[in-house]
Structure formats: C-alpha cells, structure tokens
N, CA, C and O of each residue as an XYZ file, in Angstrom:
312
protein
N     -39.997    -30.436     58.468
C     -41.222    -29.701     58.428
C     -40.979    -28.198     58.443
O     -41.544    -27.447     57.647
N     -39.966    -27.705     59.544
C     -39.987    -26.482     59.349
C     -39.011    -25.902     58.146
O     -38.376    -24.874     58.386
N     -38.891    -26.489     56.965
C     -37.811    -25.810     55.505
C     -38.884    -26.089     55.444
O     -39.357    -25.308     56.269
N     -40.133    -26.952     54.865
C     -41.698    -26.930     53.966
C     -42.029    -25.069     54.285
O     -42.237    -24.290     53.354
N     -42.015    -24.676     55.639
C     -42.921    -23.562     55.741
C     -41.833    -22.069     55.612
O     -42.290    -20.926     55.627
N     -40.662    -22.329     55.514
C     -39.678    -21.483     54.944
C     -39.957    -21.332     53.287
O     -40.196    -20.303     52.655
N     -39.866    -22.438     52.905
C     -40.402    -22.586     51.022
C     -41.372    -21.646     51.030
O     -41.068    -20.517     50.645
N     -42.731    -21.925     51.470
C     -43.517    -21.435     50.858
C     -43.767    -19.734     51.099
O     -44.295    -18.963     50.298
N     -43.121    -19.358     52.690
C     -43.103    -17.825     52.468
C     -42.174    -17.410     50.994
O     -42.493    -16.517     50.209
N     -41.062    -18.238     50.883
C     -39.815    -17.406     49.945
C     -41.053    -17.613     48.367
O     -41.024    -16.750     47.490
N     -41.657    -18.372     48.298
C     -41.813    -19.062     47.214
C     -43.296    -17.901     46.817
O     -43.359    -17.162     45.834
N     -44.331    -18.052     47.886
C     -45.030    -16.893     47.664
C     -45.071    -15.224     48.418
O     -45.382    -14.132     47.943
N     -44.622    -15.630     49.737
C     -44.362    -14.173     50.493
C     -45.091    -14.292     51.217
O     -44.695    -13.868     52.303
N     -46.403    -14.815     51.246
C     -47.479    -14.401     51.781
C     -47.879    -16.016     52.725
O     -47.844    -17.026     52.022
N     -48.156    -16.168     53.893
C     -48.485    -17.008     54.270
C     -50.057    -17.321     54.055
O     -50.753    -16.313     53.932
N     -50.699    -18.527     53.994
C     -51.845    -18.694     53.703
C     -52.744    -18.233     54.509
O     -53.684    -17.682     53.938
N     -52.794    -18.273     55.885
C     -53.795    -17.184     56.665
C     -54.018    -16.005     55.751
O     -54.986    -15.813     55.015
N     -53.103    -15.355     55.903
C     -53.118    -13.568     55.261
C     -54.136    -14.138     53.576
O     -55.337    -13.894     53.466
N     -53.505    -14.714     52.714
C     -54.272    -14.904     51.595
C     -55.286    -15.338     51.824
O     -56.150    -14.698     51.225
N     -55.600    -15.966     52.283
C     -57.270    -16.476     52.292
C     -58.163    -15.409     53.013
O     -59.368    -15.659     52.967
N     -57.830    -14.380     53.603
C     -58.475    -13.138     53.946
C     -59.046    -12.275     52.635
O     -58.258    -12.183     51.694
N     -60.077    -11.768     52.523
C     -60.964    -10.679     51.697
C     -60.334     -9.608     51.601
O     -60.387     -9.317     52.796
N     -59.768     -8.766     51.140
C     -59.417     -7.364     51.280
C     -60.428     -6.273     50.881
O     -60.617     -6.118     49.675
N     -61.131     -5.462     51.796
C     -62.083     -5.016     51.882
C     -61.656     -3.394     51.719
O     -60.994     -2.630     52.421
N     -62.244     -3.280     50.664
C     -62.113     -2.189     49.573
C     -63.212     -1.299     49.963
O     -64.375     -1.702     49.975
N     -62.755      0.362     50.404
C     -64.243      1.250     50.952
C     -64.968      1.245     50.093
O     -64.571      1.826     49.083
N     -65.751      0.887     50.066
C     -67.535      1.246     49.081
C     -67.441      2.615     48.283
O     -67.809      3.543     49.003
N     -66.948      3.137     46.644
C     -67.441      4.441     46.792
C     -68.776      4.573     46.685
O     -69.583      3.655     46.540
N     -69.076      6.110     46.782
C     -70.811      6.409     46.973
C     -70.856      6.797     45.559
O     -70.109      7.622     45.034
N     -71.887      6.070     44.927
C     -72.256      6.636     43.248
C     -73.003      7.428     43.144
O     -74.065      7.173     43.712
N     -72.931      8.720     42.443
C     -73.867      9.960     41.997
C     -74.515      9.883     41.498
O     -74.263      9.903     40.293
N     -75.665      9.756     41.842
C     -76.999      9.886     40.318
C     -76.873     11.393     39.722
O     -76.935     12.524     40.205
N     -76.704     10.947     38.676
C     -76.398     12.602     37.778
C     -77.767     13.533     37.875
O     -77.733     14.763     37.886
N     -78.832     12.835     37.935
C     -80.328     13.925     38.117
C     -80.241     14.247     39.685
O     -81.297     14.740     40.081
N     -79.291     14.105     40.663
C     -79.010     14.646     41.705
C     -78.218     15.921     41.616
O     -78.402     16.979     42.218
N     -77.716     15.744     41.136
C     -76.638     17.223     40.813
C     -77.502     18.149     40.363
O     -78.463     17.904     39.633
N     -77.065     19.637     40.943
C     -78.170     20.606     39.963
C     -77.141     21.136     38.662
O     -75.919     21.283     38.658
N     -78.047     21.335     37.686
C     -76.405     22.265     36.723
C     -76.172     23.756     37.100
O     -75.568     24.581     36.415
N     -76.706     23.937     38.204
C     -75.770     25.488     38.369
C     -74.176     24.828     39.278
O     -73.084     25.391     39.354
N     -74.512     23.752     39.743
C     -73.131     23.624     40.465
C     -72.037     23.116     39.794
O     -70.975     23.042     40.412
N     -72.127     22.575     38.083
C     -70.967     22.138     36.776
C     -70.972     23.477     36.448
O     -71.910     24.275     36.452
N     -69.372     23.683     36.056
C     -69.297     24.910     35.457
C     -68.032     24.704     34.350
O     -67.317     23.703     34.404
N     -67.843     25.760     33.347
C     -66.957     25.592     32.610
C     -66.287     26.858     32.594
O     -66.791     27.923     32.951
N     -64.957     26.665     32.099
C     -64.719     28.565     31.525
C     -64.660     28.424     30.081
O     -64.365     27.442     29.401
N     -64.979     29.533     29.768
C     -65.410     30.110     28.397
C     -64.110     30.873     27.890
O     -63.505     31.742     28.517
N     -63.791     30.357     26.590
C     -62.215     31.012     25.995
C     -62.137     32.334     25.876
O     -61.202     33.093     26.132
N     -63.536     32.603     25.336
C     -62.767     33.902     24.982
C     -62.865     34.895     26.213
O     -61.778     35.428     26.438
N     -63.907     35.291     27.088
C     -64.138     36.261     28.426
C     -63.112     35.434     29.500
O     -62.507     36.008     30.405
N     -63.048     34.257     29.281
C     -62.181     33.349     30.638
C     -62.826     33.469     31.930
O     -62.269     33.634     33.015
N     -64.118     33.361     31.678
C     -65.137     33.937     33.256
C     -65.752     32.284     33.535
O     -66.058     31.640     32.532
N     -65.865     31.836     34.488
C     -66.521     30.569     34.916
C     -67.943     31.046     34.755
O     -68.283     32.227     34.827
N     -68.736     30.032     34.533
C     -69.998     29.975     34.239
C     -70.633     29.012     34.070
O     -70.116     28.056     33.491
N     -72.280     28.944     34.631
C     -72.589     27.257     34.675
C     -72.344     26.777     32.671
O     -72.013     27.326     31.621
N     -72.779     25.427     33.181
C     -72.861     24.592     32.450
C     -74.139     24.639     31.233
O     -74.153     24.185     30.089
N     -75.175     25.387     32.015
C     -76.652     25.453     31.362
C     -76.080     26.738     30.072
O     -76.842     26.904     29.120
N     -75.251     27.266     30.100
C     -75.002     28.649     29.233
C     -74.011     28.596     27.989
O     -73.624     29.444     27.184
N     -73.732     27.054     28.198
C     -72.642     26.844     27.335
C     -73.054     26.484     25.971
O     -73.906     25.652     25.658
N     -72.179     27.382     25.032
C     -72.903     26.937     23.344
C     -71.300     26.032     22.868
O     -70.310     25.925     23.592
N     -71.417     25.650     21.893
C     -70.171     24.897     20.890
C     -70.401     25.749     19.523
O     -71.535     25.918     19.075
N     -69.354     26.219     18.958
C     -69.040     26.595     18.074
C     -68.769     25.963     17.408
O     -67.680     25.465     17.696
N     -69.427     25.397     15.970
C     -68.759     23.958     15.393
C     -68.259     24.411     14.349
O     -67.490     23.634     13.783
N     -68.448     25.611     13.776
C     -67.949     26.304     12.269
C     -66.682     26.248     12.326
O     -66.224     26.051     11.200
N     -65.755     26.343     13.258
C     -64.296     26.808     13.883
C     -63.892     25.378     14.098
O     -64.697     24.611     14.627
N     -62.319     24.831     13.607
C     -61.655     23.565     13.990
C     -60.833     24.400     14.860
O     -60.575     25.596     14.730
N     -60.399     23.450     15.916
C     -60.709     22.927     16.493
C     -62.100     23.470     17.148
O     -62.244     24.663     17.417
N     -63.131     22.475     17.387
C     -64.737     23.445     18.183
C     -64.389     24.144     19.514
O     -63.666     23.659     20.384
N     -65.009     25.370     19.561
C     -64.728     26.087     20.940
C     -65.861     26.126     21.415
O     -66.817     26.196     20.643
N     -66.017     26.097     22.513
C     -66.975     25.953     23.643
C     -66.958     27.390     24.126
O     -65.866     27.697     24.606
N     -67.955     28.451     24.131
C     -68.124     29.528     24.745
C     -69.402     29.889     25.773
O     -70.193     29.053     26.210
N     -69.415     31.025     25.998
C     -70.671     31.265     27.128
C     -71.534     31.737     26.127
O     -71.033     31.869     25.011
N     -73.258     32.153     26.340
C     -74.353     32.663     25.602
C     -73.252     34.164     25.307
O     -72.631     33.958     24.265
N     -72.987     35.134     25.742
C     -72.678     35.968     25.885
C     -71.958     36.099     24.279
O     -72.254     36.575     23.184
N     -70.897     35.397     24.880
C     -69.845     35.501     23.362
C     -70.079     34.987     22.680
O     -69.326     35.078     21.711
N     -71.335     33.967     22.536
C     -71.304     33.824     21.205
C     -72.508     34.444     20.232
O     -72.856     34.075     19.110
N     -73.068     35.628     21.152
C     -73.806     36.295     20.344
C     -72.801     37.589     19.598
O     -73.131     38.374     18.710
N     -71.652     37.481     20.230
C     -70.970     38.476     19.900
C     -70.094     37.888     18.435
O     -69.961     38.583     17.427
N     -69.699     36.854     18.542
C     -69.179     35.970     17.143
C     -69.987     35.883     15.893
O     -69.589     35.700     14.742
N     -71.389     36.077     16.412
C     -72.564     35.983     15.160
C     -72.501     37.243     14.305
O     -73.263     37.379     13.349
C-alpha cells in the first residue's frame, strides 16, 4: 500500500487533497470606460513632445506612417 501512494506523488506530484482544492484567483476590478474622465488619458504629441489630454488629439492621415498630434500643431501643418 505504501509504493501505491509513492506512485502517484512521482507520477503526478501533487497529492489529491491539494488537487481537488479551487485556486482562488483575486477578482480584478473592471473599469467602465464612461467612468474615466478624458482629461485623465493623455498622449504626447510628436512634434512639441508636450503631454496633453486625449480630447485634443487630431491624426494626420495625409502622412504614412499617420501621426497623431495636438490641436496646436496641427493647425500649424495646415
């Protein structure tokens, strides 16, 4: 009887108590995105390199690869 319970640690590692236990994984907390305000996303802008929200950001699509800039510069590109 006691080589049966030698086998089965070598064989799986794990004795069956321990496996038949749940492993209880922390809960993450999910963000509702209409919780976030957009002044607190921000990006930087290539060409000034200044952080700035998210609400100010234009795409330049005329240009490959597209650049992402602030209102600022891209009145200055026009």
């Amino acid at each position: 009887m006691a080589d049966n319970k030698s086998k089965g640690k070598a064989k799986g590692g794990v004795s069956p108590k321990a496996s038949s236990r749940k492993a209880s994984a922390p809960k993450s907390k999910s963000v509702n995105r209409s919780e976030i305000p957009a002044s607190s996303v921000t990006f930087k802008c290539r060409l000034c390199e200044k952080q700035k929200p998210i609400a100010e950001m234009k795409i330049i699509k005329r240009y490959r690869p597209v650049i992402f800039v602030c209102q600022d510069c891209e009145k200055t590109l026009q």
